[in-house]
C-alpha positions in Angstrom: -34.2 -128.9 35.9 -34.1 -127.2 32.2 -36.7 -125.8 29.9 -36.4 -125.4 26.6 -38.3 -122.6 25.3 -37.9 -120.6 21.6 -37.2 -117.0 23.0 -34.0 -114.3 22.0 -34.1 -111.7 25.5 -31.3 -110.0 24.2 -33.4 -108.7 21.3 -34.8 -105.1 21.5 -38.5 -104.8 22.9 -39.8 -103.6 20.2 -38.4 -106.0 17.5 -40.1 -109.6 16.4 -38.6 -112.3 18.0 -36.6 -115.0 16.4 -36.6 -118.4 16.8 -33.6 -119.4 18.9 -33.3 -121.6 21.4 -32.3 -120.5 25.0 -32.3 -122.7 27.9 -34.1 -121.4 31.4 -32.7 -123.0 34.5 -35.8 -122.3 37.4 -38.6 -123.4 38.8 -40.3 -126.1 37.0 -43.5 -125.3 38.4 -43.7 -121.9 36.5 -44.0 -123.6 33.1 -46.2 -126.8 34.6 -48.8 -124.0 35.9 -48.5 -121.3 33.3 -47.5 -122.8 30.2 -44.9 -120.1 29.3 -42.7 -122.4 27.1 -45.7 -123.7 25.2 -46.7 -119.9 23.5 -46.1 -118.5 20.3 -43.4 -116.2 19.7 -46.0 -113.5 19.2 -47.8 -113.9 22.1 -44.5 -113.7 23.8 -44.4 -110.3 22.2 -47.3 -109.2 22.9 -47.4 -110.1 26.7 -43.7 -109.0 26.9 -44.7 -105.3 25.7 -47.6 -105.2 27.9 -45.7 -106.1 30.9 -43.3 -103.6 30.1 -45.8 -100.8 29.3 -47.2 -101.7 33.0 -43.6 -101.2 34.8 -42.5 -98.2 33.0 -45.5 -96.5 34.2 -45.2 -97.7 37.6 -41.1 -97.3 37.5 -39.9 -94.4 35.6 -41.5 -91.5 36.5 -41.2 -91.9 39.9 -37.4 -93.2 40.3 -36.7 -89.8 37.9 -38.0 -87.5 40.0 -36.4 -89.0 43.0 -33.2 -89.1 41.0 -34.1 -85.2 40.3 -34.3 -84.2 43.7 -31.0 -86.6 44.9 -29.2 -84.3 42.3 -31.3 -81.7 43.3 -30.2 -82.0 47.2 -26.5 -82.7 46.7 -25.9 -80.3 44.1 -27.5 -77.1 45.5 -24.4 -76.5 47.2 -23.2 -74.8 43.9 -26.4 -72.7 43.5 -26.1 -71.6 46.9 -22.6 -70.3 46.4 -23.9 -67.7 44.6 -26.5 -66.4 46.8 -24.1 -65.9 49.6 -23.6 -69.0 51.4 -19.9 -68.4 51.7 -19.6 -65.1 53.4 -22.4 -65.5 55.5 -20.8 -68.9 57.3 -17.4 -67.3 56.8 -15.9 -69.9 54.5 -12.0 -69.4 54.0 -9.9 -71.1 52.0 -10.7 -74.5 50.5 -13.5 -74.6 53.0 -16.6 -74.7 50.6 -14.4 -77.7 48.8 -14.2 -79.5 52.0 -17.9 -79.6 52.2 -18.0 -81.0 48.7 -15.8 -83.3 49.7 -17.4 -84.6 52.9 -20.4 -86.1 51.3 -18.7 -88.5 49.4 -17.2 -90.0 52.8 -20.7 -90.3 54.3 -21.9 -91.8 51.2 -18.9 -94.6 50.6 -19.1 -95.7 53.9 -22.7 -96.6 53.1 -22.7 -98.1 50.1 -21.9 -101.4 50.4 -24.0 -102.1 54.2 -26.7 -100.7 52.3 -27.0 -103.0 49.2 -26.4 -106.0 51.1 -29.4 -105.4 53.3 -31.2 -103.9 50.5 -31.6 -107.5 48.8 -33.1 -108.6 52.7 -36.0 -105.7 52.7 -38.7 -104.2 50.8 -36.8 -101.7 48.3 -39.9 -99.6 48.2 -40.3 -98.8 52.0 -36.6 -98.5 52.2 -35.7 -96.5 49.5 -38.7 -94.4 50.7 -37.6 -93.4 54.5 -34.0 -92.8 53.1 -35.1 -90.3 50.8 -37.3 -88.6 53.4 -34.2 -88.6 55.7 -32.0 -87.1 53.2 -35.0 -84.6 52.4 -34.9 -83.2 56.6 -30.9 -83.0 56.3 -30.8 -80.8 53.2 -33.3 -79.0 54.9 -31.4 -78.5 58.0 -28.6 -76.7 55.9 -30.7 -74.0 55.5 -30.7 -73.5 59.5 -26.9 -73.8 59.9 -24.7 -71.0 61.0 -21.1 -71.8 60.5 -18.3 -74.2 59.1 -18.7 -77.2 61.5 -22.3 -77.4 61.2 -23.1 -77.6 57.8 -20.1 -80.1 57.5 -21.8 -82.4 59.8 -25.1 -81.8 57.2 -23.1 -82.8 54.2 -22.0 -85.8 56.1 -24.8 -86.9 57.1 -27.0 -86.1 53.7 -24.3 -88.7 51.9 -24.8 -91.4 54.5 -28.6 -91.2 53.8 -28.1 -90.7 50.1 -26.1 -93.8 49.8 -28.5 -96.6 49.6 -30.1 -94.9 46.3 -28.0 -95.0 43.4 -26.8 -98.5 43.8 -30.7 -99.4 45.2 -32.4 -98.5 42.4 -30.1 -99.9 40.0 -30.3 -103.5 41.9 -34.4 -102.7 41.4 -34.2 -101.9 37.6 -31.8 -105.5 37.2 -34.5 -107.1 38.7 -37.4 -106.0 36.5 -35.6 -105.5 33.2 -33.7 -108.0 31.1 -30.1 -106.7 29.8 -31.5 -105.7 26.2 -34.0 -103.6 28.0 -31.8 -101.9 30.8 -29.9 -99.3 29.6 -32.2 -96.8 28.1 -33.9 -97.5 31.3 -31.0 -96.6 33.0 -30.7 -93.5 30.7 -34.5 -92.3 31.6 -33.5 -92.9 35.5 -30.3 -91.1 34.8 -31.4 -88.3 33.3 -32.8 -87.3 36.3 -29.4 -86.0 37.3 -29.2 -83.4 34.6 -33.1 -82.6 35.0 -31.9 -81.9 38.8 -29.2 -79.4 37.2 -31.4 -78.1 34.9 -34.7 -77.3 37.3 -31.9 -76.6 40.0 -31.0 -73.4 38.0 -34.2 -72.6 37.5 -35.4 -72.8 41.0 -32.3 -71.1 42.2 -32.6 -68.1 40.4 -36.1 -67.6 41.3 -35.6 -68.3 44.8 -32.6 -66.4 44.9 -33.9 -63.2 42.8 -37.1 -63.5 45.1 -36.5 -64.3 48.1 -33.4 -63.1 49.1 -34.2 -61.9 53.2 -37.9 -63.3 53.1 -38.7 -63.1 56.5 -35.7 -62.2 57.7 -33.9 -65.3 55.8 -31.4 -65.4 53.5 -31.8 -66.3 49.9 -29.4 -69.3 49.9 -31.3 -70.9 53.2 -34.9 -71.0 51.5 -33.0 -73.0 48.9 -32.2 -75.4 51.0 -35.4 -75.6 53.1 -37.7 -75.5 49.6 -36.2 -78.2 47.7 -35.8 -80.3 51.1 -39.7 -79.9 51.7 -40.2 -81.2 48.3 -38.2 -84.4 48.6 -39.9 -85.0 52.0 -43.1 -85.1 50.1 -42.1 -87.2 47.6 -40.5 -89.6 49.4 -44.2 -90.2 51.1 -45.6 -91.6 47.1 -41.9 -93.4 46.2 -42.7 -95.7 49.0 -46.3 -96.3 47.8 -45.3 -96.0 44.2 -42.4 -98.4 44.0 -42.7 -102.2 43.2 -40.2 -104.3 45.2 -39.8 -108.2 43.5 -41.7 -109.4 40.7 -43.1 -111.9 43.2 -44.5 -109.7 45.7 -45.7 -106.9 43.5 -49.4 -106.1 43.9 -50.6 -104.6 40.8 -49.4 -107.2 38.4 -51.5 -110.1 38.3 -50.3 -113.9 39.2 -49.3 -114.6 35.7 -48.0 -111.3 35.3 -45.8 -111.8 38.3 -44.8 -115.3 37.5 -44.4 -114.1 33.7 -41.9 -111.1 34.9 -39.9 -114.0 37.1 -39.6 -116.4 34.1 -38.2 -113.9 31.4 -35.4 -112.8 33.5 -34.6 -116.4 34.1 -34.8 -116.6 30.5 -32.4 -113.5 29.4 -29.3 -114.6 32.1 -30.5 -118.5 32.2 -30.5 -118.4 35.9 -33.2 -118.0 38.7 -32.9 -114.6 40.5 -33.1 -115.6 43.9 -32.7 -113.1 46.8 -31.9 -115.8 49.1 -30.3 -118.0 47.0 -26.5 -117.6 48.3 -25.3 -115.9 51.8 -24.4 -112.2 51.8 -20.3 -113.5 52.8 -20.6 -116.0 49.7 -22.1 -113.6 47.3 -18.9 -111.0 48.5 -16.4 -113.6 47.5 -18.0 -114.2 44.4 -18.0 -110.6 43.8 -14.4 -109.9 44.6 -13.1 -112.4 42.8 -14.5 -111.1 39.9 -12.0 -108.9 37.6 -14.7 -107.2 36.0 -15.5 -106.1 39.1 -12.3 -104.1 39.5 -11.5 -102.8 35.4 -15.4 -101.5 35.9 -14.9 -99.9 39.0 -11.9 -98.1 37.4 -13.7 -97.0 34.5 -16.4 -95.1 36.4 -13.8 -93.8 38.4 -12.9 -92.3 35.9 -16.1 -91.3 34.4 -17.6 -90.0 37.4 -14.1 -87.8 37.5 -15.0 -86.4 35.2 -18.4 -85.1 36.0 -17.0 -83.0 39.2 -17.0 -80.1 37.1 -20.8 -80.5 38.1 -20.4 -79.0 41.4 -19.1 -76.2 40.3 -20.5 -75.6 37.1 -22.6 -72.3 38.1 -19.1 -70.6 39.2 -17.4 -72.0 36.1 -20.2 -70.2 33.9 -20.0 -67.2 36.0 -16.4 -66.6 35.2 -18.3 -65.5 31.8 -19.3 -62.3 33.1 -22.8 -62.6 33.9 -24.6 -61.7 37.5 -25.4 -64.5 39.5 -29.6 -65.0 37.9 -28.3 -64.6 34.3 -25.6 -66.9 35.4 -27.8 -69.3 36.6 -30.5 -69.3 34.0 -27.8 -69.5 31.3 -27.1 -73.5 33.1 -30.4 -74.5 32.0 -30.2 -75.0 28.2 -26.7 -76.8 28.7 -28.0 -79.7 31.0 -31.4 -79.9 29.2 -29.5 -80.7 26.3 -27.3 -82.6 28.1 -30.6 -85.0 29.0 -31.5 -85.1 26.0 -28.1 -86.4 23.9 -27.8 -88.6 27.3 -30.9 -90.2 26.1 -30.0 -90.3 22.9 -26.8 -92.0 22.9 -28.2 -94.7 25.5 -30.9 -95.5 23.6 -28.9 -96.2 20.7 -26.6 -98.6 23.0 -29.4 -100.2 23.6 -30.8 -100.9 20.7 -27.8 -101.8 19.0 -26.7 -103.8 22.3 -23.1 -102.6 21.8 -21.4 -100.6 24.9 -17.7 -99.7 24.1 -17.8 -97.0 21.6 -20.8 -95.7 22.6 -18.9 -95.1 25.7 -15.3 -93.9 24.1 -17.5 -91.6 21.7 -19.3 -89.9 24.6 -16.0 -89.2 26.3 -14.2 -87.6 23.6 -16.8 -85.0 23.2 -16.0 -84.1 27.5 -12.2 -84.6 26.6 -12.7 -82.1 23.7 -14.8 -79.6 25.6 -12.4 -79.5 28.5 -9.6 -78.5 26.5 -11.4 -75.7 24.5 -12.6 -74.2 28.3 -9.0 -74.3 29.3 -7.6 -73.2 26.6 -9.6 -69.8 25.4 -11.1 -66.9 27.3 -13.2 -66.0 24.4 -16.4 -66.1 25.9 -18.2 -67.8 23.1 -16.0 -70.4 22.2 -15.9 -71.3 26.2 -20.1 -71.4 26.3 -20.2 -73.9 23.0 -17.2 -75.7 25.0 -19.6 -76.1 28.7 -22.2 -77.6 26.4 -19.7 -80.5 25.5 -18.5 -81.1 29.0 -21.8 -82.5 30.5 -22.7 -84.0 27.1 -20.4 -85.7 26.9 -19.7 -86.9 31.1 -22.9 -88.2 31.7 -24.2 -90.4 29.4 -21.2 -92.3 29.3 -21.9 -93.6 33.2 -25.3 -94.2 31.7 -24.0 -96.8 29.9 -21.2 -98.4 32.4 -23.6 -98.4 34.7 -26.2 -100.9 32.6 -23.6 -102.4 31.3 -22.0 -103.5 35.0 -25.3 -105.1 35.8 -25.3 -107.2 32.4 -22.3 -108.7 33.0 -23.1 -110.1 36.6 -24.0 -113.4 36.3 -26.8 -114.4 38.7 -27.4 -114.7 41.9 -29.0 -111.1 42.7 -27.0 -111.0 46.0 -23.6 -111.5 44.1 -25.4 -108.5 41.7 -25.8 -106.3 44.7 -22.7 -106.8 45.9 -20.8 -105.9 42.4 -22.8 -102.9 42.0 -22.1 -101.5 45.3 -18.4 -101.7 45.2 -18.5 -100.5 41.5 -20.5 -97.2 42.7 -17.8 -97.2 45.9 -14.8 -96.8 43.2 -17.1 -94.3 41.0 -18.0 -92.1 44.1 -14.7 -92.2 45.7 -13.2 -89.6 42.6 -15.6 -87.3 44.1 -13.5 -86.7 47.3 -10.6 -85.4 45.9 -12.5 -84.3 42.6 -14.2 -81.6 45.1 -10.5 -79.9 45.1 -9.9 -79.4 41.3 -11.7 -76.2 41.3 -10.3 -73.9 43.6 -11.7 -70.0 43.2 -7.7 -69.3 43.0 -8.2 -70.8 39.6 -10.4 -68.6 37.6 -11.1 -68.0 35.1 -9.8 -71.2 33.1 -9.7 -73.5 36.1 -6.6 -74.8 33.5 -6.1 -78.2 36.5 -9.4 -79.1 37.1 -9.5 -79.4 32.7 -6.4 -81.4 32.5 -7.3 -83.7 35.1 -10.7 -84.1 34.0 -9.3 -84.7 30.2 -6.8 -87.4 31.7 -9.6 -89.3 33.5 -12.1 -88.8 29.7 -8.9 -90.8 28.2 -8.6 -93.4 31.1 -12.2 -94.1 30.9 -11.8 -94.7 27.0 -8.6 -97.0 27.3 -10.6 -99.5 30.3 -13.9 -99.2 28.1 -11.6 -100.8 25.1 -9.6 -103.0 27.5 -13.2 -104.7 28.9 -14.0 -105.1 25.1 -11.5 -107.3 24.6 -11.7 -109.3 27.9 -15.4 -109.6 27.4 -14.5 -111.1 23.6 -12.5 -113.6 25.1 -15.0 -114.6 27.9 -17.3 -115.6 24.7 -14.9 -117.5 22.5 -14.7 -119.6 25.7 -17.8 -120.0 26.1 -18.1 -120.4 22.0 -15.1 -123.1 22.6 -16.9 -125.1 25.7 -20.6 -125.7 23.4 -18.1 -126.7 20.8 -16.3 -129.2 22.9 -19.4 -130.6 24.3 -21.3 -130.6 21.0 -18.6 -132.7 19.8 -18.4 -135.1 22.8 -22.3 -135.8 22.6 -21.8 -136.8 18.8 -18.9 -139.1 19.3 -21.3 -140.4 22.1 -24.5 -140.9 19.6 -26.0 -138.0 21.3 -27.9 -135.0 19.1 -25.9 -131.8 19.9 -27.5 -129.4 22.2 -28.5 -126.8 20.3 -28.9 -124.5 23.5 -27.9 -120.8 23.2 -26.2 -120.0 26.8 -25.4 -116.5 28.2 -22.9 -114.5 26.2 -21.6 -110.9 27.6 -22.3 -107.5 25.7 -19.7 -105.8 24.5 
């Protein structure tokens, strides 16, 4: 059964609304009790803005900081490098890379288990006891005593950190319509390059400070500090964190029924947990070729963000002891945060995706070739500035642009996201290898690679362009045809706007 209702959802929040006609496919009942389709544009405004005032303060706060500490937990790794680790486990070789690596297993091997009983759950209590879990593991690094066991830790802290990433991104697609997701996405986001950022704060005080505390080394309070944290804050996420519009407790009735009917309204389709099985929703998903070219492109991206892991011994080769070293990180990634929500923003507001994307990744592809090709130390700090610049904001983007191109239902959704973030992730196995200590200063493969992946992200961001124009001149073609077929048949047109893709 259709409503028609006057209402534009792909229009910025913060814009007036314009008088188009969209058509909502749901629940009758919603508009027979609440008489959503029956308001004025501005109170549609109005109640829109409040609503998202409400979930921002609810969402974003709390899904940065447990973004901060995720980034916080796997990338400490680096940190610790430096105060130690190594030699006191009696690392040789490509050891330390192997326990880069090994995370990324755990983690791919969850993803997709995870998002498919993530849409059967409460999001909040299970996002909540995986973060606590992955909070005791990084903990339990600081306790471990050679090779084997803190390879079992890394394993085991990407299993638990799995269900996140691709968990909170189903949560924000279910709260946000496609106008209003990506510099969402870029607030939750930034939490990676705040976890970089406080990181090398944190790590050069606890590693100038308490290096043999109490008999322990430096590199193990790390560990056991920033796991405490994320133990306790795990504890308010699962308070904190709304689950479905339907079920969330501080909105009221009409606010919950409201934040139902818009997203029905932005993608013209119910979002209904239950709506299709988990094997159906999987067919849908892999039969989707968006699913793949999007996969490949944050491949790609995320390729090019491995530097990340080893970014503290890349700025080391500038000289610098390991607490200036470290402290020298933090102005890179706080700008990093900032042109990362910058750029998304501006996506987002503009609604336009590809060369927002392409931009991004020509300032990494440019930075990567001035580190490896200088060792003039001032031309290589300018040039670590444009590498995470230019990396991360780009999977900001993919990432929000991925779930507005998944058609309802929100299993199907689930589903696409999780293999997406499988193909993203799964550069990070063999990514851990592209900075062997062997290569120093330069690190002239890593850069090469990394510039090849910064050009192969740009050529699949084009190439989805041009397959997501086509998608719309079919769908252009198709109200044509049956525009034309309800005149010859002495029917008025339907002047119904239907779902077009963002390019």
């Amino acid at each position: 059964m259709a409503t028609t209702v006057h209402l534009d959802m792909d229009k910025p929040e913060d814009e007036n609304l314009e008088n188009i006609v969209v058509t909502i496919i749901g629940d009758p009942e919603l508009n027979e009790r609440f008489g959503f389709s029956e308001h004025t544009d501005e109170w549609h405004r109005k109640t829109r803005n409040r609503l998202l005032h409400k979930l921002d303060l609810h969402i974003l706060p709390i899904i940065i900081m447990m973004y901060l500490l995720n980034y916080l937990d796997r990338s400490n790794l680096s940190q610790a490098r430096l105060g130690g680790l190594e030699k006191d486990l009696n690392l040789r070789g490509t050891q330390f890379n192997m326990i880069t690596s090994i995370l990324f297993v755990g983690y791919l091997l969850m993803q997709i288990p995870s998002n498919i009983f993530l849409v059967r759950t409460r999001p909040s209590l299970y996002l909540g006891i995986c973060m606590a879990l992955w909070g005791v593991i990084s903990g339990l690094q600081g306790s471990t005593s050679n090779f084997s066991g803190i390879l079992v830790c890394r394993f085991f802290l990407g299993f638990v950190e799995a269900p996140f990433f691709p968990g909170i991104m189903m949560l924000l697609s279910s709260w946000y319509t496609r106008a209003e997701l990506a510099h969402r996405f870029a607030f939750f986001y930034g939490g990676s390059q705040l976890g970089n950022m406080f990181g090398g704060l944190v790590a050069a005080g606890v590693l100038g400070n308490m290096s043999h505390a109490l008999g322990i080394a430096g590199w193990r309070w790390l560990f056991i500090i920033e796991g405490s944290i994320t133990v306790v804050i795990s504890l308010l996420a699962a308070v904190i964190l709304p689950d479905y519009p339907s079920s969330t407790k501080w909105l009221t009735e009409e606010e919950q029924a409201y934040a139902a009917w818009r997203l029905s309204a932005d993608i013209g389709e119910v979002d209904d947990n239950y709506s299709m099985g988990v094997k159906d929703a999987a067919i849908l998903a892999l039969k989707d070729y968006k699913v793949y070219l999007f996969g490949l492109m944050l491949h790609a991206n995320t390729l090019t963000q491995t530097f990340s892991y080893f970014f503290p011994t890349i700025v080391q080769t500038l000289g610098y002891n390991s607490t200036i070293t470290l402290l020298l990180t933090v102005p890179v990634w706080f700008l990093a945060f900032i042109f990362g929500f910058a750029i998304s923003y501006h996506a987002s507001r503009t609604n336009e995706r590809t060369f927002h994307i392409m931009g991004a990744m020509a300032i990494a592809l440019i930075g990567n070739i001035l580190v490896i090709s200088t060792t003039n130390n001032a031309v290589r700090f300018f040039a670590m500035f444009l590498m995470p610049i230019g990396a991360f904001p780009g999977v900001q983007i993919i990432l929000a642009w991925v779930a507005n191109s998944m058609p309802r239902p929100a299993a199907k959704r689930s589903i696409a996201l999780a293999i997406c973030n499988v193909f993203s992730n799964s550069s990070n196995i063999y990514g851990a290898y592209l900075y062997p200590s062997s290569d120093g200063p330069r690190y002239i493969k890593g850069g090469i690679v990394i510039s090849c992946a910064a050009v192969v992200c740009m050529l699949c961001a084009f190439a989805m362009r041009f397959c997501l124009i086509h998608e719309n001149r079919k769908l252009a073609l198709a109200e044509e045809q049956a525009a034309a077929e309800a005149e010859a048949a002495g029917l008025e047109p339907s002047k119904k706007k239907t779902f077009r893709q963002i390019i």
